[in-house]
C-alpha angles and dihedrals in degrees: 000000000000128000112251123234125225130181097230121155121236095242095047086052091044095053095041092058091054102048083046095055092045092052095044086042092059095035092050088045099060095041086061110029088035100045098128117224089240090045108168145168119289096186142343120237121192096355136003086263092056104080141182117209119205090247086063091065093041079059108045085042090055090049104054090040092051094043085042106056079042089053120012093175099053126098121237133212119190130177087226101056104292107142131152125147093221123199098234101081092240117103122189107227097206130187094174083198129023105191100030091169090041088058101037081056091046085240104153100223093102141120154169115247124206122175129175118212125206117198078323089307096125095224103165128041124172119172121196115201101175094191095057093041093229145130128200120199133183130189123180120254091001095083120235136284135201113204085346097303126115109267127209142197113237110256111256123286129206112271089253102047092051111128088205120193116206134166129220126235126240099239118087099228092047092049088053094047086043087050093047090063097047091052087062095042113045099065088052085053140062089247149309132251124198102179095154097238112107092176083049093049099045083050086049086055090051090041099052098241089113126044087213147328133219125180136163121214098034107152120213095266088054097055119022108082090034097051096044074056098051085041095053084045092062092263117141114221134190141115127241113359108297091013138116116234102276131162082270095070132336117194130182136185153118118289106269093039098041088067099052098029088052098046091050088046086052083044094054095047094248093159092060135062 
């Protein structure tokens, strides 16, 4: 897929990035340094495995106010209920928590997602992971960083030789479909890695740590920042052949293994349960 092109001034991306990076720095911060002993689930969301935490909502909560009080006139939307229109033509795509089970488990794959919108052009991204005491940031047009160093795409492997990364829905019909395709791929391919961070997995793409990474059901909040970062990496994204990532399929990879991962995805059924 092409990269979009958006007439977005310097200092609007500028300003975005930074109040991105606050919010996802904070946020970052008390899920770490809050995370209570007897953590346990607040809610469930499409199934009864598919939780929400209360640190998720303290999260969610410390992101729009600081984005808020940053910007009054923008729209939000947040995995955990945050939802405005907004009248400034910018609109904050937030997962508080990337990896809920991960953390309820104190499992260390997790992260913080913001994202900045322009007239639906995702234009800032910006992905917290704590544990690894790294952020990743994307521009676009300005390429991604990683602690604020460049950041590339691996160069692409053969098809047998693709370490792919991929995530697994909550609902049972959809895990067994998911299943099902992985049963196919993963003895035409180096290995798999399943680690329950999409927004982890899209920035491993970027960094070079996977050679690429496909999953079906991923929601805005849970692509967005992580797939401008694999794109200004030299990663090619898309869905099924022709089509923008979606909750349907998202697909991401260098340039040589994206095509014909993403043809034998579309083969396999992978956009469909």
């Amino acid at each position: 897929m092409s990269t979009p092109q958006t007439a977005a001034g310097p200092e609007l991306l500028d300003e975005l990035l930074q109040i991105a990076l606050d919010a996802a720095r904070r946020a970052g911060d008390l899920l770490r340094d809050g995370r209570p002993a007897d953590l346990g689930v607040a809610a469930t969301k499409s199934s009864s495995i598919d939780v929400v935490t209360e640190m998720d909502i303290a999260a969610e909560k410390l992101i729009t106010s600081v984005i808020g009080r940053a910007r009054p006139e923008d729209g939000f939307l947040g995995e955990e209920g945050a939802s405005s229109e907004g009248t400034s033509g910018i609109r904050w795509v937030v997962d508080p928590l990337d990896g809920t089970v991960n953390y309820l488990y104190g499992l260390p794959s997790w992260s913080v997602s913001i994202a900045a919108e322009l007239d639906g052009t995702t234009v800032v991204g910006v992905v917290e992971a704590p544990m690894r005491g790294e952020t990743y940031q994307a521009v676009l047009g300005r390429g991604a960083l990683v602690n604020g160093r460049a950041a590339h795409c691996r160069p692409a492997p053969v098809f047998a030789h693709a370490l792919v990364g991929t995530g697994f829905g909550y609902i049972a019909e959809r895990r067994a479909a998911q299943a099902e395709v992985v049963r196919v791929l993963v003895p035409q391919v180096r290995d798999i890695r399943r680690a329950g961070s999409a927004a982890i997995d899209l920035c491993d793409v970027g960094c070079g740590r996977l050679d690429a990474y496909y999953e079906r059901g991923l929601n805005p909040w849970d692509l967005a920042a992580g797939e401008l970062f694999a794109r200004e990496a030299g990663a090619l994204t898309g869905g099924r052949p022709g089509q923008p990532a979606s909750g349907e399929l998202t697909v991401a990879a260098p340039p040589g293994l994206f095509e014909p991962l993403q043809e034998k995805l579309d083969g396999l059924g992978a956009w469909h349960d």
